[in-house]
N, C-alpha and C positions, 0 to 999 in steps of 0.2 A: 399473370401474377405469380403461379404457381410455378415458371420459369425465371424470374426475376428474383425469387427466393432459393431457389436451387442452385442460380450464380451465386448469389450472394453469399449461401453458406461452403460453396465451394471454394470461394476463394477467399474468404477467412479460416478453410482449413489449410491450404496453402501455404497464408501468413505464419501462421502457427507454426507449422514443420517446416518452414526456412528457418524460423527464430530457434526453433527446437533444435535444429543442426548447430547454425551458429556456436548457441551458448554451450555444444557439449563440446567445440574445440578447444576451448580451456583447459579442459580437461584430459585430453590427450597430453599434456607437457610434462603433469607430473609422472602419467602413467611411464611414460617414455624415459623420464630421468633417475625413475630409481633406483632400477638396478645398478646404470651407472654409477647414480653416486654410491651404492652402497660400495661398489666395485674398487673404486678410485679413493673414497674414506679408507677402505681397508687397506689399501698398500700405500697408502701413507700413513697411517697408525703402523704398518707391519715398517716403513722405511725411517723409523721416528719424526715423520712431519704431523706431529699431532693437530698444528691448527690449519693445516691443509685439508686435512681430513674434516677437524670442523666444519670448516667454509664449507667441503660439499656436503654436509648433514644440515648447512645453515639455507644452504642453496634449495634443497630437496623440501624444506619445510615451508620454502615462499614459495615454490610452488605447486604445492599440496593447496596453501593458502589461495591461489590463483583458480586452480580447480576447484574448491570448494566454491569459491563465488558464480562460477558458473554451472556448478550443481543447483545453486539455488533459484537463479532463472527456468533452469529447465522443467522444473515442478510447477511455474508458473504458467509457462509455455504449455507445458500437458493438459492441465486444466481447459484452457481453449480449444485442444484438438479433442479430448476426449468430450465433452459435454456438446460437442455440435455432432459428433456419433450419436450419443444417446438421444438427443432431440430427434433425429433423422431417423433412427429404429425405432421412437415409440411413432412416428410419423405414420411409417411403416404398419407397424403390427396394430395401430387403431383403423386404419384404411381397410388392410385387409377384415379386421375383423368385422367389420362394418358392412361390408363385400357380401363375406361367406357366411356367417351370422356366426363365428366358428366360436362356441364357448371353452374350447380352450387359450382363446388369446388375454384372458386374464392372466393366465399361467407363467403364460412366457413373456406379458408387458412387465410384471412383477418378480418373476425370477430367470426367466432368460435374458431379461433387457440388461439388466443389471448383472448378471454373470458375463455377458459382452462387454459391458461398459467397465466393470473393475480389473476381467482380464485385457480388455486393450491396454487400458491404462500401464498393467505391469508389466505386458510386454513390451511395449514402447519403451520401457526402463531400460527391461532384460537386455533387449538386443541395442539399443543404444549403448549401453556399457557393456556390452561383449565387443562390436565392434571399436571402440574408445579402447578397451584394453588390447583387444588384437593388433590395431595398429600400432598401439604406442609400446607394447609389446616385440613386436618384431623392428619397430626401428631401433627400439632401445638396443636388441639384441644384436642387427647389423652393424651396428655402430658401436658396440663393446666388442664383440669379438664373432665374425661370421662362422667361425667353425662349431662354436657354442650352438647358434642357431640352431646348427645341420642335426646335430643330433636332440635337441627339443621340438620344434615345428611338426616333422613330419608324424610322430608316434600321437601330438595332440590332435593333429587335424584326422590321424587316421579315429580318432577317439570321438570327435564331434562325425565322422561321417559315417560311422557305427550306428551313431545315435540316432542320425537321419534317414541312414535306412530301413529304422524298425520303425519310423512314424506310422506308415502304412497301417501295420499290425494293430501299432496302437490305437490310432484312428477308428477302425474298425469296434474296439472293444470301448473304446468312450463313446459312440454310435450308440453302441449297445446299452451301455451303461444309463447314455440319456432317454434313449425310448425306455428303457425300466421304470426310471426314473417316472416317466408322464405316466405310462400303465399307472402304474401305484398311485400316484396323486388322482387318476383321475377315477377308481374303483374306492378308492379309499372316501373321497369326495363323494361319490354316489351312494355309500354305504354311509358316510354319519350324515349326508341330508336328509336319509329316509331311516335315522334309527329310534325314532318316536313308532312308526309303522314297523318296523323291526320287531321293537317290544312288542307293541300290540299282538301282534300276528304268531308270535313268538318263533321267527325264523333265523334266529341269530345263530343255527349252524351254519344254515345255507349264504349266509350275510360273509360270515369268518370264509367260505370257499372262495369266495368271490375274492377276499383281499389275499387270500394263502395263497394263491399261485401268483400276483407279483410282487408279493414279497419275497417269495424263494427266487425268482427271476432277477430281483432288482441287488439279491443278496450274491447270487452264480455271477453278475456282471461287475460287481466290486470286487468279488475275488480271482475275476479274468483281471483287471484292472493293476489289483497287488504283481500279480504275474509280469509287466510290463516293465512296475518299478523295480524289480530284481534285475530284468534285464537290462534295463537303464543301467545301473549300480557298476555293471559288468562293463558296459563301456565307458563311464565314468575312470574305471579302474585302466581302461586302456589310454586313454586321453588325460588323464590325471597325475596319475602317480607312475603309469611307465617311464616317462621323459624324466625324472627325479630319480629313476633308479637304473634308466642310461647314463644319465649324468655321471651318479653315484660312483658307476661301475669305470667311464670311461675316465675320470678325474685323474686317475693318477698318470693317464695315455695321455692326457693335453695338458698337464703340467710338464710333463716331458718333452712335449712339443710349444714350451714356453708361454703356455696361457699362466697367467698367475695366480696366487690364490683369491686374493680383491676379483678380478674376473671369474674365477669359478664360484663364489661365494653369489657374486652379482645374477650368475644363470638361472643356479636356485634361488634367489632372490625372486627373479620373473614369473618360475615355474609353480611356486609356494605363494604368494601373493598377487598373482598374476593371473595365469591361469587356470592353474586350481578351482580359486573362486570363479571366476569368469564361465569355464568351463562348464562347472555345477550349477550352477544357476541357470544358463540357457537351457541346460537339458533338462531341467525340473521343469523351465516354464514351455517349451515346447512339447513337451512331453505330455503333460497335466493342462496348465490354462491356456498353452495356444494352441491342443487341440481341442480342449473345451470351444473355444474362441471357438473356434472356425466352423466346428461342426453346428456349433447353437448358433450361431451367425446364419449357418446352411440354411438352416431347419426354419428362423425367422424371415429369411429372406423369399423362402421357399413358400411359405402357407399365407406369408404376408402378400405375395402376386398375386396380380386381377388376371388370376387364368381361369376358363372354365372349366367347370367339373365335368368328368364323362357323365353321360348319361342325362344331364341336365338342358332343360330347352329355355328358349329364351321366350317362348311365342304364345301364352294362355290364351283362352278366345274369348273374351270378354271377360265377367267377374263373376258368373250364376256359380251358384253351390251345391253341389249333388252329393249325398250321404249314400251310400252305398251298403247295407248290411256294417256299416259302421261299429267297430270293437276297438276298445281302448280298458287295458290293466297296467296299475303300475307295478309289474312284476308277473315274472311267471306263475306264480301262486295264488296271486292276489284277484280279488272279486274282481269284474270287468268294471270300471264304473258307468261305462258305457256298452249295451250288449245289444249288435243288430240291427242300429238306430237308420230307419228310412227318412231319408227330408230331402227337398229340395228346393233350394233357395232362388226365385229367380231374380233377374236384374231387375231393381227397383222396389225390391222388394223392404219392408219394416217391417222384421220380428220381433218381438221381446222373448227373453227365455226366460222361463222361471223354476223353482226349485228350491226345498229349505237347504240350508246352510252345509258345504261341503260335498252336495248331490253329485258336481260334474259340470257346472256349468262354465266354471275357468277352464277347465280341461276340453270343453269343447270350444271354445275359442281358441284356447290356442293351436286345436287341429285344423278348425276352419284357417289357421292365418301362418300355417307350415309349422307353429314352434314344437310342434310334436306331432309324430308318425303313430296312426292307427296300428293297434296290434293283432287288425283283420277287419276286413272287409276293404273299402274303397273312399276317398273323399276325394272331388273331382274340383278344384279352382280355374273356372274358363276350361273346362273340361280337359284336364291336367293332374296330375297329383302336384300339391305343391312342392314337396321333396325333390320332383325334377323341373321346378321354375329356377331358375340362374336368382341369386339374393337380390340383383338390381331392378328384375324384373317383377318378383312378389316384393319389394317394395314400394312400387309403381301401382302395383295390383290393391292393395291392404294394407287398409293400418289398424293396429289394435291400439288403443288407450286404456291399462289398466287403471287398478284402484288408487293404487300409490303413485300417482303422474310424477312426469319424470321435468324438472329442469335445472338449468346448467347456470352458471358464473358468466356471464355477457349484458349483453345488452338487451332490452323486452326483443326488439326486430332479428336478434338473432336468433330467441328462443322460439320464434311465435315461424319463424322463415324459416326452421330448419331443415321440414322435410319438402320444403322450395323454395332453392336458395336464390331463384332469380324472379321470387315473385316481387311485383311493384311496391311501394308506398301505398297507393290508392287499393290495389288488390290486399293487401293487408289491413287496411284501416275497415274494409270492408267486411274483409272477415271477423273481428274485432267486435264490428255492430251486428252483426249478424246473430254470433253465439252468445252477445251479452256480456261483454268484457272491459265495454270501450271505459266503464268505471274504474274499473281496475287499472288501466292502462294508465288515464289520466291521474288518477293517485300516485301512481309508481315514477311520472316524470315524465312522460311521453315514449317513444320507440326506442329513440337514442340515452333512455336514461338505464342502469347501470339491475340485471338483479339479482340480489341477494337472496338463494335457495332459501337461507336459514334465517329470514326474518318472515319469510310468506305463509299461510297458514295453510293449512289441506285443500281446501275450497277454492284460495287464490293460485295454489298449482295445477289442481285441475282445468281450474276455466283457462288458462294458458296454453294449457296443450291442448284441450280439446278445440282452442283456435288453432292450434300447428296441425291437427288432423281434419280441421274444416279444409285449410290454405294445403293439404296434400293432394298430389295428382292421384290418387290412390280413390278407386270409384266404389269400393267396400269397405265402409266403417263399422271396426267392432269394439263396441264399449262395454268395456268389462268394470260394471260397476263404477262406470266415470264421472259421475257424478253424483257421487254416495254424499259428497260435503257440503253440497249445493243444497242451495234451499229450494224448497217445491216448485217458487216461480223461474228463481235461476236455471232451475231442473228443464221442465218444461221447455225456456227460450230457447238455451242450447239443443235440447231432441228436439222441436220445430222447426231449426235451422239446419239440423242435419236430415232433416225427415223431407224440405222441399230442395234440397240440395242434390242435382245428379248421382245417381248410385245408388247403392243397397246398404241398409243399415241397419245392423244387428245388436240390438242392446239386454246385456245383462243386465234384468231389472233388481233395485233396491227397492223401489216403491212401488206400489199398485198402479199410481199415475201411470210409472212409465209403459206395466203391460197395455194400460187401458188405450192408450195414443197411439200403440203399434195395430199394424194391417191385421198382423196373426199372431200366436202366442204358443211358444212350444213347452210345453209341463214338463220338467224332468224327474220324474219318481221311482227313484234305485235306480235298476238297471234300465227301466223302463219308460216310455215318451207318447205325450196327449197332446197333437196340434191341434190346432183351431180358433175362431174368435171367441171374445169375451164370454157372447153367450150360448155360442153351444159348451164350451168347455165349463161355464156352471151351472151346464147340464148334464154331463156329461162325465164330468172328472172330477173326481172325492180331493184331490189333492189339490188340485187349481179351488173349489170351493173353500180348504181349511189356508189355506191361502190367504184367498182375500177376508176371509174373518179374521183373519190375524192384522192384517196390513187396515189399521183405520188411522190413515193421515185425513186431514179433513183439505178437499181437493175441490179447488172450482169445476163449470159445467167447462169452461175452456179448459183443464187439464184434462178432461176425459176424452172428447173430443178428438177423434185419428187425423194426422195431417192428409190433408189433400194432395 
């Protein structure tokens, strides 16, 4: 399928840049006729044939007419080639991100996709109409008077080959310019996500270090950048305005040698409306947006590949969870919120974690499930760090389902298949009945029926994914607060379902139910951690006791009750 789409839009870009060709020869007639006419008008106004001279200014303006109508297909044309680009690069940069889990591929779906997709489109333009005016340019000019030529051609081309050989240069310093560029977004980014803890803490010198240096960097690589455009400017000046000021100079030597004044008036004609522009314009877009282009093209094509990372394995040995003297701070300053922490998780195992409000408990989840690296000690997945699991393989390994469940614009079978995308109809429906869904399901239209993120409530997106993390190949489920929306019995079916389901199941408790149902139950109080069952831990632990005083849902003997 996945090659049947890849023809298909190959060879609608194809169609596109033949039509694209096509429509811009129209536009070569006028380029190529005006000098002449203006050439041929003039010495017939100079020989008094006044409406000789009209006809070729009347001539010249039907086919200005002629090329403007195929100016206007070509913008139609563009439209086709450029938008099956951008479809095929955010193709690209969602794949990869998906791959490497790389959180800067928001970055670049949002402003690199679109810095490729606006400068393709205007270089398409640029060099389309530089080569349009080049050719029609130089026939104009062999066919007015070939000595004219001799002395314009060679000072412009040496001016455009000037310009090509500082790309190197420049390349390099737009390079630069763009890693400045992501520096700065991505410290800047880190710096107002954490400036509520900023204030707090009151480290907002140390906050300002962290943006001051790529700010000065992103500032040294704009002012390498101005450095380029100067020198642009300089070969502008050789390719531009020299050949006007050979002209200038040789005019009164090729009037002597019978060129006339209509013909010399025609040369500058070419070179001033011709060239000039022509000239200027490629070098601003090759210069600035086709090296943009090419390098942000690099860079998305580069991180968007399913290559693997050094140092990364592919091979976890099962899914047990080993904590290691376990440390995790956010920030070099800042309190560990995790200090030391010993656990060990085995295969098969139900924990509940517990803790008041902003303890650690997301933050350990997301270490157990790789989205974050301890800031000491060890955490072993299949006896592994996850940092060096390959992304295909810790998603194989683990799924986490937070608070806020995530689903998309599709169909229910697409949202509920997503993290198996070849599981059956019957292995779906089954999952469905399993975690207590299949209500939902049938309200919503059946599998093939359509949903809508923003009609569903908190509780109908949860029970959805927590069917796409039943139906994962993934033998460690971590619920982080996954069904905070659910009601006690809803609560309950789902952890039942995941609790005799193959694998290990680690749930962030909302409610008391959920610790009471779990094997074991780990307390997390500050920096510090109380495993155990129900009831030694309310014997044993101050914190797990002001706990369950606090948590009075009124729960049946079956929610208490640990799955088998």
């Amino acid at each position: 399928m996945k090659r049947e789409l890849s023809y298909g839009a190959g060879a609608l870009k194809k169609r596109a840049t033949v039509k694209l060709i096509a429509w811009s020869v129209p536009e070569i007639l006028p380029t190529a006729i005006y000098g002449v006419a203006v050439a041929r008008a003039t010495d017939s106004f100079l020989d008094g044939h006044a409406w000789h001279g009209i006809a070729w200014l009347g001539g010249l303006v039907a086919t200005a007419c002629l090329g403007a109508a195929g100016a206007r297909q070509v913008y139609g044309r563009l439209g086709d080639l450029v938008e099956a680009l951008r479809d095929d690069l955010v193709r690209r940069v969602v794949g990869g991100a998906l791959r490497s889990g790389d959180d800067s591929a928001v970055a670049r779906l949002n402003r690199q996709v679109e810095i490729v997709r606006d400068t393709f489109a205007g270089l398409v333009l640029v060099l389309r109409s530089f080569a349009v005016t080049l050719f029609g340019v130089l026939t104009g000019l062999l066919s007015l008077a070939p000595i004219v030529a001799a002395f314009v051609i060679p000072p412009f081309l040496l001016g455009f080959a000037l310009s090509l050989a500082m790309l190197g240069m420049a390349a390099d310093r737009v390079r630069a310019s763009l890693h400045a560029d992501e520096e700065l977004a991505s410290a800047a980014g880190m710096v107002f996500g954490g400036v509520r803890d900023i204030t707090a803490t009151g480290t907002e010198e140390f906050a300002g270090q962290l943006v001051g240096a790529p700010i000065e960097a992103h500032a040294s690589a704009e002012r390498a950048l101005a450095k380029v455009s100067a020198l642009r400017t300089l070969c502008f000046a050789v390719g531009g305005w020299l050949p006007l000021l050979i002209l200038l100079a040789a005019g009164p030597w090729l009037v002597g040698r019978g060129v006339s004044t209509g013909t010399l008036l025609g040369g500058l004609t070419y070179v001033l409306i011709g060239l000039q522009p022509a000239l200027n314009t490629v070098m601003s877009a090759l210069g600035d947006s086709g090296l943009r282009y090419v390098i942000t093209l690099g860079r998305i094509l580069e991180t968007s590949a399913p290559v693997r990372e050094p140092g990364r394995t592919d091979s976890p040995t099962g899914f047990s969870v080993r904590l290691r003297g376990l440390t995790f701070a956010y920030g070099p300053n800042a309190e560990p919120v995790l200090d030391k922490l010993e656990l060990t998780i085995p295969e098969g195992e139900h924990l509940a974690v517990v803790g008041p409000s902003g303890i650690g408990k997301s933050t350990l989840a997301g270490l157990v499930c790789g989205m974050l690296s301890p800031t000491g000690g060890k955490l072993l997945l299949g006896g592994v760090p996850p940092a060096e699991v390959t992304a295909e393989r810790l998603a194989a390994t683990r799924v986490l389902i937070p608070q806020e469940a995530y689903v998309f614009s599709g169909s229910v079978l697409d949202n509920l298949s997503y993290l198996l995308p070849s599981a059956t109809t019957v292995e779906v429906a089954e999952a469905v009945e399993a975690v207590g869904a299949s209500n939902l399901v049938e309200r919503l239209g059946g599998l093939t029926a359509e949903v809508k993120p923003g009609e569903l409530s908190a509780g109908e997106k949860q029970l959805l994914a927590l069917v796409r993390a039943y139906l994962s190949p993934a033998r460690l489920v971590v619920l982080d607060e996954a069904t905070c929306f659910l009601d006690p019995e809803a609560e309950r079916r789902a952890e039942d379902a995941f609790a005799k389901r193959d694998g290990t199941l680690i749930v962030i408790a909302h409610r008391i139910s959920s610790a009471l149902r779990a094997k074991r139950i780990l307390v997390l109080d500050g920096n510090k951690a109380a495993l155990g069952t129900h009831a030694s831990l309310m014997r044993n632990s101050r914190m797990y006791r002001d706990l369950h005083g606090n948590w009075t849902p009124t729960i049946s003997r079956s929610q208490i009750q640990p799955a088998s």
